[in-house]
Every structure is written in C-alpha cells, then in structure tokens.
VEXPAVEX-351154 format. One record per atom (N, C-alpha, C, O, CB): chain; atom name; residue number from 1; z, y, x. Coordinates in steps of 0.1 Angstrom, whole numbers, plus 5000, padded with zeros to 4 digits. Each point is the difference from the previous one (the first is absolute). Glycine has a CB too. Example, Ala and Ser with C-alpha at 12.3 -4.5 7.8 and 13.67 -1.06 7.14 Angstrom:
% VEXPAVEX-351154
A/N/1/5078/4943/5132
A/CA/1/5000/5012/4991
A/C/1/5000/5012/5009
A/O/1/5007/5000/5010
A/CB/1/5005/4988/4971
A/N/2/4981/5023/5015
A/CA/2/5000/5011/5009
A/C/2/5008/5011/4992
A/O/2/5001/5011/5005
A/CB/2/4977/4983/5007
This chain:
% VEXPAVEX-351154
A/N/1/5000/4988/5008
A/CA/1/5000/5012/4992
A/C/1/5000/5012/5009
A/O/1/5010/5003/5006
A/CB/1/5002/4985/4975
A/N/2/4976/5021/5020
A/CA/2/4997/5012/5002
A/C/2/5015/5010/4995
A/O/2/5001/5000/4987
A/CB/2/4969/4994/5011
A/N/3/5037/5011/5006
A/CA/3/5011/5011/4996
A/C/3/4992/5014/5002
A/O/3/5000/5011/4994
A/CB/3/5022/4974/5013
A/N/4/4975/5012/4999
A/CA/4/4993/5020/5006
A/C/4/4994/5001/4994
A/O/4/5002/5011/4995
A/CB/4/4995/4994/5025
A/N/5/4993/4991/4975
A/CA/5/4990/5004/4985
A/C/5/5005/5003/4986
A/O/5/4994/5004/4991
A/CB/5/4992/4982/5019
A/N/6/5028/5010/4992
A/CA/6/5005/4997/4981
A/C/6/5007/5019/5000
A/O/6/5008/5005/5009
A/CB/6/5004/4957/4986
A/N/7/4983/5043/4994
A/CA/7/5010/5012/4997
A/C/7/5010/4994/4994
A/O/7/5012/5003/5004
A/CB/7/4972/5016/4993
A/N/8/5016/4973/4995
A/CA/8/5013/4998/4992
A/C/8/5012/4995/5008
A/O/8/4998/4990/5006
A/CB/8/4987/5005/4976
A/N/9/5026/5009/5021
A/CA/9/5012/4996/5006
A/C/9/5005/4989/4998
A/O/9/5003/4992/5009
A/CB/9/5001/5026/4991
A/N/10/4996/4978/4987
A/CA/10/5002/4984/4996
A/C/10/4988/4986/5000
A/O/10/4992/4995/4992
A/CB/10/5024/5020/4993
A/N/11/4987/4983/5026
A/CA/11/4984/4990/5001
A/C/11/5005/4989/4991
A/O/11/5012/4997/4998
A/CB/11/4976/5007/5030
A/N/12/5001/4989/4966
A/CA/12/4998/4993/4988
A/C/12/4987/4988/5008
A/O/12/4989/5002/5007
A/CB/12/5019/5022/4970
A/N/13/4998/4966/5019
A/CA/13/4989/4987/5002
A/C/13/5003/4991/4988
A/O/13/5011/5000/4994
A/CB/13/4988/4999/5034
A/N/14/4989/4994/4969
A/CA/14/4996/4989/4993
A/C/14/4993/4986/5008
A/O/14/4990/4998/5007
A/CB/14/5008/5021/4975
A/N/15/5014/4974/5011
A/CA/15/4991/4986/5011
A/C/15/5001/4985/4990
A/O/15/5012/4995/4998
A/CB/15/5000/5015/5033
A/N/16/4980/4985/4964
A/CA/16/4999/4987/4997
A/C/16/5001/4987/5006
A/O/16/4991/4996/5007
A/CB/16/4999/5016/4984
A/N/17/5022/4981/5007
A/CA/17/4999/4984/5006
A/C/17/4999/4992/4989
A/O/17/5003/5001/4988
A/CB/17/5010/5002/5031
A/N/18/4980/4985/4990
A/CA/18/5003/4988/4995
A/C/18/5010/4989/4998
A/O/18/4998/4988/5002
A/CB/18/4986/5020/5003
A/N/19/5028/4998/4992
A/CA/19/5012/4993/5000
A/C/19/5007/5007/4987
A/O/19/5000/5012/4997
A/CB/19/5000/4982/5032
A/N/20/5006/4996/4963
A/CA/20/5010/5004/4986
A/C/20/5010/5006/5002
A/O/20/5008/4998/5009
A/CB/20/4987/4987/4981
A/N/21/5005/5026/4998
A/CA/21/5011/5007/5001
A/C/21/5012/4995/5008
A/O/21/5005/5006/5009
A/CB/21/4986/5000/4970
A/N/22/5012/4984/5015
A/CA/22/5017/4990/5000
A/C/22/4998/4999/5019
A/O/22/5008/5005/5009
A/CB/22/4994/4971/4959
A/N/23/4986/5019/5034
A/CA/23/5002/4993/5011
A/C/23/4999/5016/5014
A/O/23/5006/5000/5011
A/CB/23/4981/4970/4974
A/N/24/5007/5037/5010
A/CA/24/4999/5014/5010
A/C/24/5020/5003/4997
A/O/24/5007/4999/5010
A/CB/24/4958/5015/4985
A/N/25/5041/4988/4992
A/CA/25/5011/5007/5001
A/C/25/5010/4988/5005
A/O/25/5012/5002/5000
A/CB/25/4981/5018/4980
A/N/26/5001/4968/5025
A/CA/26/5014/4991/5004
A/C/26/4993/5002/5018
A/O/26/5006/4996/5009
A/CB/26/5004/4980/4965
A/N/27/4978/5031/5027
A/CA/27/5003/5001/5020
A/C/27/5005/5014/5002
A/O/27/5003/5004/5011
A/CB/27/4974/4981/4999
A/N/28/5024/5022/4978
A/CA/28/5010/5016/5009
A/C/28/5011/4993/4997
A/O/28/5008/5004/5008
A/CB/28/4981/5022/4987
A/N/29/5016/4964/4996
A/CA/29/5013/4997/4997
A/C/29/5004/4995/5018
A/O/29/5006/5006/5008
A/CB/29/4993/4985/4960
A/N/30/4994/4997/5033
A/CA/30/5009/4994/5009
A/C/30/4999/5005/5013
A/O/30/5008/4996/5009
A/CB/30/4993/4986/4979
A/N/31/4985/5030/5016
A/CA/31/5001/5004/5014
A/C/31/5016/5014/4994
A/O/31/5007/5001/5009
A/CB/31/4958/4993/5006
A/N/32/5038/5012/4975
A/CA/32/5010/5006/4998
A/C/32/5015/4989/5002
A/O/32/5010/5006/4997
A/CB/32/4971/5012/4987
A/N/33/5019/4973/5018
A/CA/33/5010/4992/4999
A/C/33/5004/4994/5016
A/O/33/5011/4993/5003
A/CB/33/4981/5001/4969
A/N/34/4997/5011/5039
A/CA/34/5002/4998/5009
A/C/34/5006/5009/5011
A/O/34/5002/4998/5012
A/CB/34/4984/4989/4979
A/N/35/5017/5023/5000
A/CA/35/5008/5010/5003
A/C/35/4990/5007/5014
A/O/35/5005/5001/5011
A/CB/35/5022/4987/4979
A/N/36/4959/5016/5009
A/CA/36/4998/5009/5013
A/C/36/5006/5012/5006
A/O/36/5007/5006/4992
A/CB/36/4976/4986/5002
A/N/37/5017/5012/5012
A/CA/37/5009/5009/5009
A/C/37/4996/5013/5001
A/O/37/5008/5010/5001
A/CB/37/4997/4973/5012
A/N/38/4977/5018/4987
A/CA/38/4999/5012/5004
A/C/38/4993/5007/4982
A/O/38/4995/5011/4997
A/CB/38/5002/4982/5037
A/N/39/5005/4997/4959
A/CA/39/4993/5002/4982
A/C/39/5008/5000/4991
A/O/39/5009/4992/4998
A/CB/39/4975/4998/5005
A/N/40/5014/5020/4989
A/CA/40/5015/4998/4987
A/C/40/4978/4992/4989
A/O/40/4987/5000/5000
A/CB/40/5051/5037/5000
A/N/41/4973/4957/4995
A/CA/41/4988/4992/4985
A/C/41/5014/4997/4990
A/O/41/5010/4994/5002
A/CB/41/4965/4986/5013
A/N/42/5020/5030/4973
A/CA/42/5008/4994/4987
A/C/42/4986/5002/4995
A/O/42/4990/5006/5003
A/CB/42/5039/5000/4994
A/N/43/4978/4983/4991
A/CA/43/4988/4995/4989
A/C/43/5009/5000/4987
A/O/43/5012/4996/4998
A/CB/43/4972/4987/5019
A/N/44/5004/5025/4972
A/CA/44/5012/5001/4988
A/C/44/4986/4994/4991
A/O/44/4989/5006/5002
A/CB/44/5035/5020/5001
A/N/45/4976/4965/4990
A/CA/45/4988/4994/4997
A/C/45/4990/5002/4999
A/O/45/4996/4988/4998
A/CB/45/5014/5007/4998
A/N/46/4982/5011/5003
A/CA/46/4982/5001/5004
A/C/46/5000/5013/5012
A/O/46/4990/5005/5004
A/CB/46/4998/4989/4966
A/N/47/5021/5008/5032
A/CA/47/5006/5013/5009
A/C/47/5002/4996/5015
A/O/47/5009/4992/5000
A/CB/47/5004/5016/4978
A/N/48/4985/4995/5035
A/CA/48/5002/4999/5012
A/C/48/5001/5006/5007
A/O/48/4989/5006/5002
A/CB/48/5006/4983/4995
A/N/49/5015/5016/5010
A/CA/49/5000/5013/5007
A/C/49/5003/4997/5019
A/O/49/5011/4996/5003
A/CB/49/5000/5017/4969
A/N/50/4984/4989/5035
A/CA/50/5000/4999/5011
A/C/50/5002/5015/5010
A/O/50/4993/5011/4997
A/CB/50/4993/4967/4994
A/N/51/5023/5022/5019
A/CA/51/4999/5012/5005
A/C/51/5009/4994/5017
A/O/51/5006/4990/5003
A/CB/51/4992/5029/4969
A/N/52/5000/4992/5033
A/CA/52/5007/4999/5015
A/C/52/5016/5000/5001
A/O/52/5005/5007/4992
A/CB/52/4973/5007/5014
A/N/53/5032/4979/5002
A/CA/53/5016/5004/4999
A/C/53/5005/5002/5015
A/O/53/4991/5005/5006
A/CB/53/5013/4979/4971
A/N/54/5001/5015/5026
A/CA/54/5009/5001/5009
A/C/54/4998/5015/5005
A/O/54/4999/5010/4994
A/CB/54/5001/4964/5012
A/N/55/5000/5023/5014
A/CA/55/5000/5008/5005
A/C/55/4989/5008/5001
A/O/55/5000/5012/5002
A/CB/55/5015/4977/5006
A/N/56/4971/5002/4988
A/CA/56/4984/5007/4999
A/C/56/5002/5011/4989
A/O/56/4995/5011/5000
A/CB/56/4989/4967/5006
A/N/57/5022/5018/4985
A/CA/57/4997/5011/4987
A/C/57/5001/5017/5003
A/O/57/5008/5004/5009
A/CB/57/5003/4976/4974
A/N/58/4984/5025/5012
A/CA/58/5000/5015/4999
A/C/58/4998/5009/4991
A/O/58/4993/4997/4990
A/CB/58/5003/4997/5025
A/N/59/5007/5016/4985
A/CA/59/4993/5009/4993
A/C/59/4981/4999/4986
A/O/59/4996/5002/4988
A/CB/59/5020/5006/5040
A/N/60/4981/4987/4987
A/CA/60/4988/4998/4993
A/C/60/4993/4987/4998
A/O/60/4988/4999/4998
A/CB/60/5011/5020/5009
A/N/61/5011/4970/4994
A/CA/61/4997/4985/5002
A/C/61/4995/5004/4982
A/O/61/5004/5007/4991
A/CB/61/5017/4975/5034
A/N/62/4969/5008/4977
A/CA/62/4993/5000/4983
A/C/62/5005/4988/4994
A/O/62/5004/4992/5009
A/CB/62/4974/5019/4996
A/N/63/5022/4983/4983
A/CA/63/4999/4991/4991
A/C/63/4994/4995/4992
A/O/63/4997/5009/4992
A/CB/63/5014/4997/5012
A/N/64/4984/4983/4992
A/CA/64/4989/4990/4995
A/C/64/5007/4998/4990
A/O/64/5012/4997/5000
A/CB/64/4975/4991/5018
A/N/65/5005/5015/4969
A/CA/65/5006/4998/4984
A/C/65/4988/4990/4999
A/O/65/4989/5005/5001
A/CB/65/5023/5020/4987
A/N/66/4988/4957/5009
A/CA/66/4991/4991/4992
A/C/66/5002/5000/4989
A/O/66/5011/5002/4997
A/CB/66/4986/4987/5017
A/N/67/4996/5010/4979
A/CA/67/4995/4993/4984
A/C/67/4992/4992/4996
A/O/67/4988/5003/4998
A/CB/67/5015/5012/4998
A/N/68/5005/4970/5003
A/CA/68/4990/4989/4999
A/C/68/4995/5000/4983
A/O/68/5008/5000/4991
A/CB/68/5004/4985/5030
A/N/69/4977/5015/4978
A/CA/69/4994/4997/4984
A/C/69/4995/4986/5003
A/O/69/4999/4996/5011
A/CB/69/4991/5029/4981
A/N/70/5008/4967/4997
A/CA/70/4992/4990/4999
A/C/70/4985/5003/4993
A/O/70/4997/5005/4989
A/CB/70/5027/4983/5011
A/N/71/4969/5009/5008
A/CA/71/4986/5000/4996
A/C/71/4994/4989/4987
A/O/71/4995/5003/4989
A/CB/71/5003/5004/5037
A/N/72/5005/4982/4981
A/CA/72/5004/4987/4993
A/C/72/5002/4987/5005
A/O/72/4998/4999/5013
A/CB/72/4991/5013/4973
A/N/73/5012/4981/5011
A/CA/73/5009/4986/5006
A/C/73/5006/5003/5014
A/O/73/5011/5004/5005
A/CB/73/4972/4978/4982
A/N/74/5004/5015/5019
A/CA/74/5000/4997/5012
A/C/74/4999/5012/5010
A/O/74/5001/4999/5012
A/CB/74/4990/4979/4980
A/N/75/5006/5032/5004
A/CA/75/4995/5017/5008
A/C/75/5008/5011/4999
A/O/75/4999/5001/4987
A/CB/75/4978/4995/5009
A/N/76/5031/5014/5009
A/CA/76/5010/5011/4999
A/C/76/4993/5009/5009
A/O/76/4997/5001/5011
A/CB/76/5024/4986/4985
A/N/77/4979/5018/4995
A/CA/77/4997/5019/5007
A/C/77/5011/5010/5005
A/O/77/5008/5005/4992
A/CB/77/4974/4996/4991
A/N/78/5018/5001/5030
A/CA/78/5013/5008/5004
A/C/78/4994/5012/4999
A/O/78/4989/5000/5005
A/CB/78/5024/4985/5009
A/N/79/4991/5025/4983
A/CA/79/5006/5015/5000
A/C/79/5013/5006/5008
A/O/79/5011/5001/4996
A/CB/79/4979/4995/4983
A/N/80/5004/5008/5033
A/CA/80/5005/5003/5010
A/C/80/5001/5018/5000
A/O/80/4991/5008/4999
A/CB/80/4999/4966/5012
A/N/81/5028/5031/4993
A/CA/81/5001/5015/5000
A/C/81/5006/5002/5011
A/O/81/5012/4996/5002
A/CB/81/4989/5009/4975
A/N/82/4992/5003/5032
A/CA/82/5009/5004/5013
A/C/82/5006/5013/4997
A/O/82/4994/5009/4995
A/CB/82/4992/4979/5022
A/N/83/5026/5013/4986
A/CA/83/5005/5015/4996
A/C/83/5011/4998/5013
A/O/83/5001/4991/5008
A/CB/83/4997/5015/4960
A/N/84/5011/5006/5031
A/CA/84/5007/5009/5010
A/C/84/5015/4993/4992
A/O/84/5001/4994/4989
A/CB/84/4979/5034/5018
A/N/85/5033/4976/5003
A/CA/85/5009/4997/4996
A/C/85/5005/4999/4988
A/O/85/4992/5008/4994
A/CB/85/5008/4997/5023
A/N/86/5007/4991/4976
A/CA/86/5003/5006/4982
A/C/86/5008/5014/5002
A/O/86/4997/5010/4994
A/CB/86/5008/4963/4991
A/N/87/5007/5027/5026
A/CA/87/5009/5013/5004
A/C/87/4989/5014/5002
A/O/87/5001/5012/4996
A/CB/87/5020/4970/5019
A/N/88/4969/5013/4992
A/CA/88/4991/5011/5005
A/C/88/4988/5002/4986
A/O/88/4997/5011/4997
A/CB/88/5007/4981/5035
A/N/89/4992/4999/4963
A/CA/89/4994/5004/4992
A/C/89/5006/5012/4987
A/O/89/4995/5010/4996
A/CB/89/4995/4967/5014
A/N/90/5023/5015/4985
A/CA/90/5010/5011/4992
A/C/90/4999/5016/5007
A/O/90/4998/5010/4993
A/CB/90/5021/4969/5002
A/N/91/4983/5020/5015
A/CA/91/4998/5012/5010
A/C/91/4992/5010/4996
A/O/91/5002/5012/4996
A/CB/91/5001/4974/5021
A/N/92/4986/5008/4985
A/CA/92/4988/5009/4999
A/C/92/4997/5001/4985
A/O/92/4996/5010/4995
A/CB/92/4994/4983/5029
A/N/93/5011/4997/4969
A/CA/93/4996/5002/4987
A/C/93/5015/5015/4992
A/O/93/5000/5006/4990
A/CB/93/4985/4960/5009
A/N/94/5021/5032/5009
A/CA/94/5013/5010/4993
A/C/94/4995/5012/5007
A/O/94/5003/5011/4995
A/CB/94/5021/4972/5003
A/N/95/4970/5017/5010
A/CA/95/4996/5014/5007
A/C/95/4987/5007/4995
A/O/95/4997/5011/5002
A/CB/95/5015/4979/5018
A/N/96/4980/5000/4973
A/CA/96/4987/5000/4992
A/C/96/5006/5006/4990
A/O/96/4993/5009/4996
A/CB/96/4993/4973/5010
A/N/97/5025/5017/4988
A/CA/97/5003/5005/4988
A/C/97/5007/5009/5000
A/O/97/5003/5005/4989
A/CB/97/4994/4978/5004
A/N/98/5008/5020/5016
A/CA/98/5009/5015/5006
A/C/98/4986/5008/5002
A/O/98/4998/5011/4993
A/CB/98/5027/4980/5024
A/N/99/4968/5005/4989
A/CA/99/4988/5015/5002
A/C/99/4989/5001/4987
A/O/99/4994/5010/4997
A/CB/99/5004/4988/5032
A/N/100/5001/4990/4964
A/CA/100/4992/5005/4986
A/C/100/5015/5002/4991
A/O/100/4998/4992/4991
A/CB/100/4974/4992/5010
A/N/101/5038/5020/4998
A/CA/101/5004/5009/4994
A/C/101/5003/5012/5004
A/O/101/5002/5007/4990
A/CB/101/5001/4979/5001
A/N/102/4998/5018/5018
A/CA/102/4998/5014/5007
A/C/102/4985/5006/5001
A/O/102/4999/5012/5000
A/CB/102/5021/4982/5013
A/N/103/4970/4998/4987
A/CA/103/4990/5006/4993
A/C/103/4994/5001/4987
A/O/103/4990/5007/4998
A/CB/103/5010/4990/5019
A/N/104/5008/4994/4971
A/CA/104/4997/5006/4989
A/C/104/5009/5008/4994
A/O/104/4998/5004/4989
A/CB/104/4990/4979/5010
A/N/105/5024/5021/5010
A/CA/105/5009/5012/4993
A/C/105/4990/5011/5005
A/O/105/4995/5009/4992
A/CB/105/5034/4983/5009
A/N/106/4968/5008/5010
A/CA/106/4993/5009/5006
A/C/106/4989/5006/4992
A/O/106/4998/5012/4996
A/CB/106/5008/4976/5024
A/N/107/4988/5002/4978
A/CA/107/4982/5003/4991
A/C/107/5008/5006/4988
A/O/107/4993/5008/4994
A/CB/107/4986/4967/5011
A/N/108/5038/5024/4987
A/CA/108/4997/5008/4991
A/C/108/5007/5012/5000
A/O/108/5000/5008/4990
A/CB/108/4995/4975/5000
A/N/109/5013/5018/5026
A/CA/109/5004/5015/4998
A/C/109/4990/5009/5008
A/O/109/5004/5011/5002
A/CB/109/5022/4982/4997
A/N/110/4961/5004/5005
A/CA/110/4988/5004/5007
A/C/110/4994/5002/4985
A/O/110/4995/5011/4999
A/CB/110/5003/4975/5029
A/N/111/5000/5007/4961
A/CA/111/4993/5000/4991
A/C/111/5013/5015/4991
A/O/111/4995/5009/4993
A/CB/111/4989/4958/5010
A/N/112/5024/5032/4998
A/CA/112/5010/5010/4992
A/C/112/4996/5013/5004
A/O/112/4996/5009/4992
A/CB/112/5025/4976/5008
A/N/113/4980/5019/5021
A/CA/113/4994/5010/5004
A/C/113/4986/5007/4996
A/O/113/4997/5011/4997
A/CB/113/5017/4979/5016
A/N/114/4983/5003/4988
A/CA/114/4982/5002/4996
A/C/114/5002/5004/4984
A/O/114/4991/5008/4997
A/CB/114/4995/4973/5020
A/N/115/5021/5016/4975
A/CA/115/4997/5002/4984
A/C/115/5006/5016/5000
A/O/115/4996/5010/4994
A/CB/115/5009/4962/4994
A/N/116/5005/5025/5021
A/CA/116/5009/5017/4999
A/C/116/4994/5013/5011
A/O/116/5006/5011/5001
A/CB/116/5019/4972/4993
A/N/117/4963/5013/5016
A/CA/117/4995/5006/5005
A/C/117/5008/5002/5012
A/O/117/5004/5011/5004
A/CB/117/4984/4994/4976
A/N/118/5013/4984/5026
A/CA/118/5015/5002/5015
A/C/118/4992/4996/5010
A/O/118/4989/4995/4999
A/CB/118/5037/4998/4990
A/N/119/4980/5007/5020
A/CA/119/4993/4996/5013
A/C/119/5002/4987/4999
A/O/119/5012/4997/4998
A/CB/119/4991/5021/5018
A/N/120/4989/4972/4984
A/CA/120/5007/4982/5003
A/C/120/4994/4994/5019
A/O/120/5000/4989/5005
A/CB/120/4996/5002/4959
A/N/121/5001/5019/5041
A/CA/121/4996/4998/5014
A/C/121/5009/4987/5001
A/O/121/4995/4989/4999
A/CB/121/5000/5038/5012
A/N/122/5017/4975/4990
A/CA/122/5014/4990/5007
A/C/122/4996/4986/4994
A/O/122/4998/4989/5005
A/CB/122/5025/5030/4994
A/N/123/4975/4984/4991
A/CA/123/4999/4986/4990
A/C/123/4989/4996/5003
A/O/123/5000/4987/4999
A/CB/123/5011/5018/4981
A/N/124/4977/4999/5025
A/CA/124/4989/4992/5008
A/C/124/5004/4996/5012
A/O/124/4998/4988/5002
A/CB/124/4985/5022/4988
A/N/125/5021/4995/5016
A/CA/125/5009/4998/5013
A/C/125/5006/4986/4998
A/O/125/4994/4990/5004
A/CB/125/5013/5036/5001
A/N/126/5002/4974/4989
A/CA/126/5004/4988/4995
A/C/126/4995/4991/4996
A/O/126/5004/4990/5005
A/CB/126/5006/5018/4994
A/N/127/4980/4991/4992
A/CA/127/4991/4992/4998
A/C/127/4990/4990/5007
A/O/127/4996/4988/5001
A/CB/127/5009/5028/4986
A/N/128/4992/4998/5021
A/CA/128/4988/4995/5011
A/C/128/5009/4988/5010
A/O/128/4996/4989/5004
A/CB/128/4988/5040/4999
A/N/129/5032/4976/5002
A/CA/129/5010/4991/5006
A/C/129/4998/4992/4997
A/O/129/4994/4992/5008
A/CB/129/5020/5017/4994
A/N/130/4991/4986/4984
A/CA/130/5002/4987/4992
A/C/130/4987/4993/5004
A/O/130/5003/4989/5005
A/CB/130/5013/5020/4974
A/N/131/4972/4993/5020
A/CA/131/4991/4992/5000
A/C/131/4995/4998/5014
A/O/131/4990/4993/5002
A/CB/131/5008/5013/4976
A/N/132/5009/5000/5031
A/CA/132/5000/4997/5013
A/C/132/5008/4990/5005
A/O/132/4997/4990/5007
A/CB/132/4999/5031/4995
A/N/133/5017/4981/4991
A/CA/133/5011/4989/5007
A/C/133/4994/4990/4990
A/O/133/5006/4989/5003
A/CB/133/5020/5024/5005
A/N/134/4961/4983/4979
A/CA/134/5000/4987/4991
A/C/134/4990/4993/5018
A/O/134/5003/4989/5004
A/CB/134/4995/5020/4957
A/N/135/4991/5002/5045
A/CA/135/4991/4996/5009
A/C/135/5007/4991/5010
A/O/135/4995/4989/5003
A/CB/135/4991/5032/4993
A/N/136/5030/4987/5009
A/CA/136/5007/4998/5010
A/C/136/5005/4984/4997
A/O/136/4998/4991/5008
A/CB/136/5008/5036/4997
A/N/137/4999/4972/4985
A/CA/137/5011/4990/4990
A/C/137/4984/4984/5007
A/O/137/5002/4990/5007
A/CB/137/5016/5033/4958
A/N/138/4973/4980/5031
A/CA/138/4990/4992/5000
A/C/138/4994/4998/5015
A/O/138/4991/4992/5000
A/CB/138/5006/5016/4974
A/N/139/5005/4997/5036
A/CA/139/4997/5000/5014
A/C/139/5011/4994/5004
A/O/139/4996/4991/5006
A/CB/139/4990/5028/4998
A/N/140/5026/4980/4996
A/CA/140/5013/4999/5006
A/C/140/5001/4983/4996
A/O/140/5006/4991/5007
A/CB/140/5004/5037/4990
A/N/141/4985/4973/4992
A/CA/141/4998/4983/4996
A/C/141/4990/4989/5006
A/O/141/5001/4989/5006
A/CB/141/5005/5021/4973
A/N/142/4981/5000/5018
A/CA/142/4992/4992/5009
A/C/142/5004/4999/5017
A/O/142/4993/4995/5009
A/CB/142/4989/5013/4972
A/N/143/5028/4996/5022
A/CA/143/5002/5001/5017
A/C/143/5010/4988/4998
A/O/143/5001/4991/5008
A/CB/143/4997/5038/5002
A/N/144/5010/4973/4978
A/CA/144/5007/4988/4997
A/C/144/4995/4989/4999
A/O/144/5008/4990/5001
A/CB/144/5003/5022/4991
A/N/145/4982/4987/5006
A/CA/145/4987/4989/4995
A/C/145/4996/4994/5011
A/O/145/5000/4988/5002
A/CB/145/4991/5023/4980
A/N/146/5006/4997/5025
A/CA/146/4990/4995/5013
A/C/146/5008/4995/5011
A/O/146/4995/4993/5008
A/CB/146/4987/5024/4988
A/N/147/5036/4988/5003
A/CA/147/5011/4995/5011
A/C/147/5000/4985/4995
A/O/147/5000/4990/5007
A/CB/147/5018/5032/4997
A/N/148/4981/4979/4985
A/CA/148/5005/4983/4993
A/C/148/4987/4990/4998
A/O/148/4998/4991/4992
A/CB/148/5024/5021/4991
A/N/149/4969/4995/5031
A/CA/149/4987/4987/4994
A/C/149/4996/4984/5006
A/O/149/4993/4991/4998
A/CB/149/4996/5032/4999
A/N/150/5020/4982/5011
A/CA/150/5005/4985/5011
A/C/150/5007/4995/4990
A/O/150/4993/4990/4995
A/CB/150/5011/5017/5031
A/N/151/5006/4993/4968
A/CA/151/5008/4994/4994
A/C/151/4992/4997/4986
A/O/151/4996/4988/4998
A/CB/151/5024/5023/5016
A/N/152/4978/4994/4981
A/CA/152/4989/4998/4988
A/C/152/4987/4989/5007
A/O/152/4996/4990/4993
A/CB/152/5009/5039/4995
A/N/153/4992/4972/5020
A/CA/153/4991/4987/5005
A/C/153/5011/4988/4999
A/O/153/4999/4991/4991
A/CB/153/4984/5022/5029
A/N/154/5030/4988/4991
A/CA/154/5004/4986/4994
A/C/154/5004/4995/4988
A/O/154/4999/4989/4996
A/CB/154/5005/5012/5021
A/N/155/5001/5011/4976
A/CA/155/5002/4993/4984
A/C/155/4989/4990/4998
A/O/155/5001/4989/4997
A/CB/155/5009/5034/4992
A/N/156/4978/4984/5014
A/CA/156/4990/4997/4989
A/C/156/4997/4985/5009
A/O/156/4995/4992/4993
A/CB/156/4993/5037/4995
A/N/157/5013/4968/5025
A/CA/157/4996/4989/5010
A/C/157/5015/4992/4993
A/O/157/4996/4990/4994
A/CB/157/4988/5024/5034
A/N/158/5026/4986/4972
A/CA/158/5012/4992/4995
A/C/158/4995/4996/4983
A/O/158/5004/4989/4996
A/CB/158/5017/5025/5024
A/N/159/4974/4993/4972
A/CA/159/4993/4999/4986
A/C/159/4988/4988/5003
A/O/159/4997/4991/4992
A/CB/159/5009/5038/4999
A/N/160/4988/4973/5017
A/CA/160/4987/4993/5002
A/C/160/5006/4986/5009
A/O/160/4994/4990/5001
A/CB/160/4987/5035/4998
A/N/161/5029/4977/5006
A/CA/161/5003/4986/5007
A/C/161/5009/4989/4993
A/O/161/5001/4988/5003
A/CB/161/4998/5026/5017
A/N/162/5010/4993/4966
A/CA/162/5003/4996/4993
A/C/162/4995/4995/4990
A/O/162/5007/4991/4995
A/CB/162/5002/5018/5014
A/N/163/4977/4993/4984
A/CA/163/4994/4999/4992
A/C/163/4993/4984/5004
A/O/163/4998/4990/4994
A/CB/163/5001/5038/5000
A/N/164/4999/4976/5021
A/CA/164/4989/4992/5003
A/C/164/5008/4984/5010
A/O/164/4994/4991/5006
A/CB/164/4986/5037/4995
A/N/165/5036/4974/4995
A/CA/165/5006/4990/5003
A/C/165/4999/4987/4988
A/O/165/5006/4989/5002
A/CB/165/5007/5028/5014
C-alpha cells in the first residue's frame, strides 16, 4: 500500500479470502492467545483490532481496525482501517471542534458587524486564522502519518502473516 499518494489520513483496504468466516476469526483467536510481545490483537466478534505495545509504541504508532464479513460459505471480505491512536485521535477531533466553533461564532458576530455597518476587519482576521490552523490541524497529521509508516507496514505484514497461517 502506497501511503504517499492517499490524502485521506485514514487509509482503508478491502481484501477477499478464501477461507470462512468461523475459520479466519479462530486464526486471530489463537495467534491472540499466544500472547505476542510486540502486538496487542483483541477481537470482539466480527471485529479485530491490532496495534503496536510495549516500548515501540508512540505517539504516532497507528492501529489496524478489521472487519470480517462473510461473502459466503467459504469466502470473507476483510475491511481493513488504519488510523492513529484513539487518545490522539480524540485530540485532534476535540480541537476540530474548538476551531469550527470559533469560527462559526465568528461568521455571526462578523455577520452582526456588517448589518450594523462596523468594521469586522478583526473578525476576518480570525476567520482567515481558523482556517489556517483547519490547513495546519491536517499537515501535522499527515507528518503524523508518515512517522508511523514503518509501523503500519508491519501491522499490515503481521495481518498478512496471520491470515496466511
């Protein structure tokens, strides 16, 4: 998987096997039962979550969300989500929501000025900010993204070695 090409921050894969539901969710069961060292794997039923633990983890260590479907009998389609910490993602999504509400109070005390014939200079000021720090919020991730792409290879090399045990 190309990372440098994807704008989206949450990379997303789809992969089809030939192996049944039952039988794909009992090999994350028992490589999760072998307790590896350098992998957390819980599984909450059609649900698999894989990510980095110990001393490697970081900041920007990413996490593998699976979703096994059944195709039918014999064939399961995984739906694969790479994303960023859950701590760090809250982060930024709370900070997304701190600057779009400071810019829609903004848009309406900029919109109040203007009705009453006032200067709203400031309030574009602000505005123009806000949609600087949305540009900033979205670079800062992708930098995040790109620290955690080694690690996002092995997820996805420990997913594929598991599958294929």
């Amino acid at each position: 998987m190309d990372t440098n090409k994807e704008i989206r921050l949450r990379l997303r894969f789809y992969r089809d096997v030939a192996i049944s539901l039952d039988d794909l969710s009992n090999k994350f069961a028992t490589y999760a039962k072998t307790k590896p060292t350098d992998y957390g794997i819980k599984t909450r039923g059609n649900h698999i979550y894989l990510n980095i633990k110990g001393a490697r983890k970081s900041y920007y260590s990413p996490d593998l969300h699976l979703e096994l479907e059944a195709k039918n009998e014999n064939e399961t389609r995984i739906r694969g989500l790479f994303g960023p910490d859950p701590t760090l993602w809250t982060l930024f999504m709370f900070l997304h929501f701190v600057i779009a509400g400071i810019f829609l109070i903004f848009c309406g005390i900029a919109y109040s000025h203007s009705v009453l014939n006032q200067s709203f200079t400031f309030d574009l000021g602000v505005l123009s900010a806000m949609v600087i720090c949305w540009f900033l919020l979205y670079f800062i991730a992708k930098q995040i993204r790109n620290k955690g792409n080694d690690q996002m290879h092995e997820l996805e090399k420990l997913f594929l070695e598991i599958i294929e045990s």
